[in-house]
Steps between C-alpha positions, in 0.01 A plus 500: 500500500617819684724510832381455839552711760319473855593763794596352828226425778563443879461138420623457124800548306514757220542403141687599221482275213646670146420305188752628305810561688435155665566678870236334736496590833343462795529606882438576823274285699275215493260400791224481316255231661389460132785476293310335216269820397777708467807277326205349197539823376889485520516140389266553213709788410868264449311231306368773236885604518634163419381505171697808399725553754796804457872355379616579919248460761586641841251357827623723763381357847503782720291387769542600864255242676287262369288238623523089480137540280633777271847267447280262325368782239912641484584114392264470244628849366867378509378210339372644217879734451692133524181350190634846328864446559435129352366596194778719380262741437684775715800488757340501850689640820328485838641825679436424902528779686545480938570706747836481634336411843261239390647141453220364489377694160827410376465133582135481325679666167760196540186247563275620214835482308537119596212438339532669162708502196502831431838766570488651858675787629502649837487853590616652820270817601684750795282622709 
C-alpha cells in the first residue's frame, strides 16, 4: 500500500493521504455531479488502511464547498476514522477546518460530528 495523493480539479478536492504518518487530508471543493467515481478510490484507500492503521491518525477536513452528493462519500470516509477509532487500533482526531466567515461549514463539521464517535476539533482559518 503506498500514499495517495490526487491534485485539486475545478470540481474535486485534492488528496493527501500518508500511510505512515497517519496525516490524511483532503480539501478544497466538491461539486462533482459524480461523486461516486472519484471517492471509490478514496474509500477503498481507508479500508486497506484499517487493517494497519498508524498509532495517531489525523483526517484533516479542509474543504471549502462541497456538495449534498459528495457529503454522502465525506460520511462514509468519517465513518470509516470513527470504525478505526473503535478498534483501538490508532487514536483518531477529526481536524475541521472553516473559514471564519462561513457558518455554515462550521455547522456541517458540528453535524457530521453528531453523528460520529470519533474526537472533533474545529479550526478557525483568517482570511
Amino acid at each position: 500500500m503506498e500514499n495517495l495523493h490526487i491534485a485539486a480539479e475545478k470540481k474535486s478536492p485534492s488528496v493527501d493521504f500518508e500511510l505512515y504518518s497517519g496525516l490524511l487530508r483532503i480539501g478544497g471543493n466538491s461539486s462533482l455531479e459524480n461523486p461516486g467515481k472519484f471517492y471509490d478510490n478514496l474509500i477503498n484507500w481507508l479500508e486497506s488502511y484499517t487493517l494497519k492503521p498508524a498509532v495517531k491518525t489525523t483526517f484533516k477536513m479542509e474543504m471549502e464547498y462541497f456538495n449534498s452528493s459528495s457529503s454522502k462519500h465525506l460520511m462514509r470516509a468519517l465513518r470509516i476514522m470513527e470504525r478505526i477509532q473503535q478498534s483501538g487500533k490508532s487514536d483518531v482526531l477529526v481536524e475541521w477546518y472553516h473559514n471564519e466567515h462561513d457558518g455554515s461549514m462550521f455547522e456541517a463539521g458540528e453535524d457530521f460530528a453528531s453523528m460520529l464517535k470519533v474526537p472533533f476539533t474545529y479550526i478557525e482559518v483568517k482570511d
